[in-house]
C-alpha positions as YAML, in Angstrom:
chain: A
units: angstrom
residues:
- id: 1
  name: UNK
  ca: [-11.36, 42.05, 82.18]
- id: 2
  name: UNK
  ca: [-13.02, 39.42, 80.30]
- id: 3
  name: UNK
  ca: [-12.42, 35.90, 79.92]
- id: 4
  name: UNK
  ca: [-11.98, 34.26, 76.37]
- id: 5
  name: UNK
  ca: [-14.32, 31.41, 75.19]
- id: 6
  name: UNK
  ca: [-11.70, 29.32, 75.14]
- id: 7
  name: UNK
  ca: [-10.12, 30.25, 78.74]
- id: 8
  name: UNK
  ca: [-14.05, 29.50, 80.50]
- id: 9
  name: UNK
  ca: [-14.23, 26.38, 77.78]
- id: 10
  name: UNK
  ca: [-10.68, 24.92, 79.51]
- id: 11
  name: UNK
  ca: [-11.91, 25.81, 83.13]
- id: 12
  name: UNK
  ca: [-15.18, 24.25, 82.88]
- id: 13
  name: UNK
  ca: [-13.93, 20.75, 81.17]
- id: 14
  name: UNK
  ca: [-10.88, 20.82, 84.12]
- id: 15
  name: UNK
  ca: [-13.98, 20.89, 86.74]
- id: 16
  name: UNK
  ca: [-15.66, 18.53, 85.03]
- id: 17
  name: UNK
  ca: [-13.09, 16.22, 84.86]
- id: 18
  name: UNK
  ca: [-12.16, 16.93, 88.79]
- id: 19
  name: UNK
  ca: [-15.75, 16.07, 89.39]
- id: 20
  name: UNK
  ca: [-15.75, 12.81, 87.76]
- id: 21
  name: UNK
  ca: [-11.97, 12.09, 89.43]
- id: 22
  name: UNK
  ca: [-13.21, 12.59, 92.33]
- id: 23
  name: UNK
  ca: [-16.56, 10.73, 92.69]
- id: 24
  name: UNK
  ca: [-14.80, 7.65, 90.86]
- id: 25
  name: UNK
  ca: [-12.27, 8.20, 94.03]
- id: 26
  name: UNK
  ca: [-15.46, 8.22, 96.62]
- id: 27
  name: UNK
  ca: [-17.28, 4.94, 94.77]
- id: 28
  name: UNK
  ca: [-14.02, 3.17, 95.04]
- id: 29
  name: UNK
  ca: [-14.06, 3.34, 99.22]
- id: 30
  name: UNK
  ca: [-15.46, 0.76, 101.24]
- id: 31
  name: UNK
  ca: [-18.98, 0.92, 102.57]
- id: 32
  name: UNK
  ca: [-19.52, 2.83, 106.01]
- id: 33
  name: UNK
  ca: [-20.17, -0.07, 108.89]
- id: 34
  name: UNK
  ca: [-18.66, -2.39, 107.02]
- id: 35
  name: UNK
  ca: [-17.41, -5.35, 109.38]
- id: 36
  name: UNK
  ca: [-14.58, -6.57, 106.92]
- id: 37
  name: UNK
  ca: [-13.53, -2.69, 106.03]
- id: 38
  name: UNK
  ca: [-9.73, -2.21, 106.63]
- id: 39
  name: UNK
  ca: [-10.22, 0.31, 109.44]
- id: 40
  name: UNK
  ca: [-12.22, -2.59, 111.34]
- id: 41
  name: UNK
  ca: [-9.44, -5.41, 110.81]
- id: 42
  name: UNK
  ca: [-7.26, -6.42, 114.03]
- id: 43
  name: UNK
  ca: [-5.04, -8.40, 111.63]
- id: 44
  name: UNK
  ca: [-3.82, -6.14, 108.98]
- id: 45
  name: UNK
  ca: [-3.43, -7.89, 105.42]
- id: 46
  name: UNK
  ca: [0.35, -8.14, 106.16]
- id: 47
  name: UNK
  ca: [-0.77, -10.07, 109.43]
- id: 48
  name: UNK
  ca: [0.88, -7.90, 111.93]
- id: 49
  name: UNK
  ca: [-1.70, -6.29, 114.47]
- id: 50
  name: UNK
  ca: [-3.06, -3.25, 113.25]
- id: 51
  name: UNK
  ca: [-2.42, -0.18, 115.37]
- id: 52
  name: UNK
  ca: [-5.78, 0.94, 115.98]
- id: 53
  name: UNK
  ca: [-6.42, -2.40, 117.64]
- id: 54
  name: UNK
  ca: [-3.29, -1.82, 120.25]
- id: 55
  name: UNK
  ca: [-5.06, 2.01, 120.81]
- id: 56
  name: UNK
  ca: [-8.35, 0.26, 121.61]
- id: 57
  name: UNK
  ca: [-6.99, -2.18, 123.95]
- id: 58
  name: UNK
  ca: [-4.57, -0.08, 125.41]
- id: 59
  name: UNK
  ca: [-6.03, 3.39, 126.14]
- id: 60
  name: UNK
  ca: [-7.25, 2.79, 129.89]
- id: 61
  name: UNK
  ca: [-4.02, 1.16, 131.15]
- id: 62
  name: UNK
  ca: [-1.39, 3.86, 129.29]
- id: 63
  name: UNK
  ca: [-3.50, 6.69, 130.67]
- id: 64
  name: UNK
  ca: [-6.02, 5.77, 133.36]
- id: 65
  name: UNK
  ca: [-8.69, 8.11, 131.40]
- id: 66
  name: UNK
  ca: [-11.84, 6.97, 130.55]
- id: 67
  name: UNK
  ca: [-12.68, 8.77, 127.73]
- id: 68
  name: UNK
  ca: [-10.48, 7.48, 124.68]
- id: 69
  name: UNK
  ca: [-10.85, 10.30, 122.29]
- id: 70
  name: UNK
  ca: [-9.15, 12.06, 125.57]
- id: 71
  name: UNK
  ca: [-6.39, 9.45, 125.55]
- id: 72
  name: UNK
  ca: [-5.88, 9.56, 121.56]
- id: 73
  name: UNK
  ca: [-5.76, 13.11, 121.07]
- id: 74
  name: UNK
  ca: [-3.94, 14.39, 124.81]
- id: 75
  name: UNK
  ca: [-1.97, 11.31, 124.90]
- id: 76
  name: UNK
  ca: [-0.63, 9.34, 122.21]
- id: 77
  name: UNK
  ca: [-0.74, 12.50, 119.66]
- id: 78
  name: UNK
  ca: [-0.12, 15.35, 121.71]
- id: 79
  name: UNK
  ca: [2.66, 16.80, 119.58]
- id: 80
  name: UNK
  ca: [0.64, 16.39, 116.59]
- id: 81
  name: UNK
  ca: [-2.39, 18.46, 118.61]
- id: 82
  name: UNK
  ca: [-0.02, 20.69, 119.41]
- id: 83
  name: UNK
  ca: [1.13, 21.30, 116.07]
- id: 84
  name: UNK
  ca: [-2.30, 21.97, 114.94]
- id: 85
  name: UNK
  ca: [-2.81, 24.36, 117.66]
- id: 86
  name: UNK
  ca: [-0.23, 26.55, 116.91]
- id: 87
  name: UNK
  ca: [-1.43, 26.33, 113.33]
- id: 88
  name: UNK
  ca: [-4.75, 27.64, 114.10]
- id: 89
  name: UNK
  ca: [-3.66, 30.56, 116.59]
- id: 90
  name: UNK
  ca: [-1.04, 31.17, 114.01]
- id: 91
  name: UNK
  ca: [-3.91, 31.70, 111.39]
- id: 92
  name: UNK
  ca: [-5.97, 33.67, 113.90]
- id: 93
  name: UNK
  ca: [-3.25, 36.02, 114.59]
- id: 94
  name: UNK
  ca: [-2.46, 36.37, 111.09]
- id: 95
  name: UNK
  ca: [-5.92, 37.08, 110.09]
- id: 96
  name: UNK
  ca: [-6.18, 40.09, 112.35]
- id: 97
  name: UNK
  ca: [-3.18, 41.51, 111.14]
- id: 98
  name: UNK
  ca: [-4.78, 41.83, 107.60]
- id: 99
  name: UNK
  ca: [-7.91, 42.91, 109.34]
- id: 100
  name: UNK
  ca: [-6.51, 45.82, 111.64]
- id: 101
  name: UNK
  ca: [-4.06, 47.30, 108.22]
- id: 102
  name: UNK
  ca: [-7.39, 47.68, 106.33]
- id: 103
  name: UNK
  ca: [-8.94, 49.87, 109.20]
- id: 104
  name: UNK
  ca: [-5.60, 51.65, 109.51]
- id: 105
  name: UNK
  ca: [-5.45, 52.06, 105.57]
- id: 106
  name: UNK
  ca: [-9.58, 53.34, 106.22]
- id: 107
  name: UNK
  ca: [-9.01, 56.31, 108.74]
...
């Protein structure tokens, strides 16, 4: 089935205009390293401590673990890791369920 001049005309000009969207959206973010970028503020602009400054300070004494990607991810988000766990075995599981039909459907 083809596609009409006008449908491919429509799809390219919506790219396009995704394209532009989005690197506008990407120009617009603060430099990389940046020592005055939001992420790197203690102070947020409301002047309440920021939250990753209380994570920073924090990790070793709330979970005596060295590593704090260990202590952010197991500790402080563990639901949330959880969650994404199940997501992903969820998906796996799912995915060999289409797999195995279209071997059955094959034989």
């Amino acid at each position: 089935m083809k596609m009409s001049k006008g449908k491919k005309l429509l799809g390219f000009a919506s790219l396009l205009a995704l394209t532009v969207l989005l690197l506008v959206a990407v120009d617009s973010l603060p430099k990389r390293g940046l020592p005055d970028a939001p992420a790197h503020q203690v102070i947020n602009a409301a002047g309440n401590p920021g939250a990753g400054a209380y994570f920073i300070r924090s990790a070793y004494e709330d979970a005596a673990t060295p590593n704090m990607v260990t202590v952010v991810l197991g500790d402080y988000r563990s639901f949330d890791t959880l969650g994404e766990v199940v997501v992903v075995f969820a998906a796996a599981i799912a995915c060999y369920l289409i797999l195995r039909r279209r071997e059955d459907e094959e034989k």
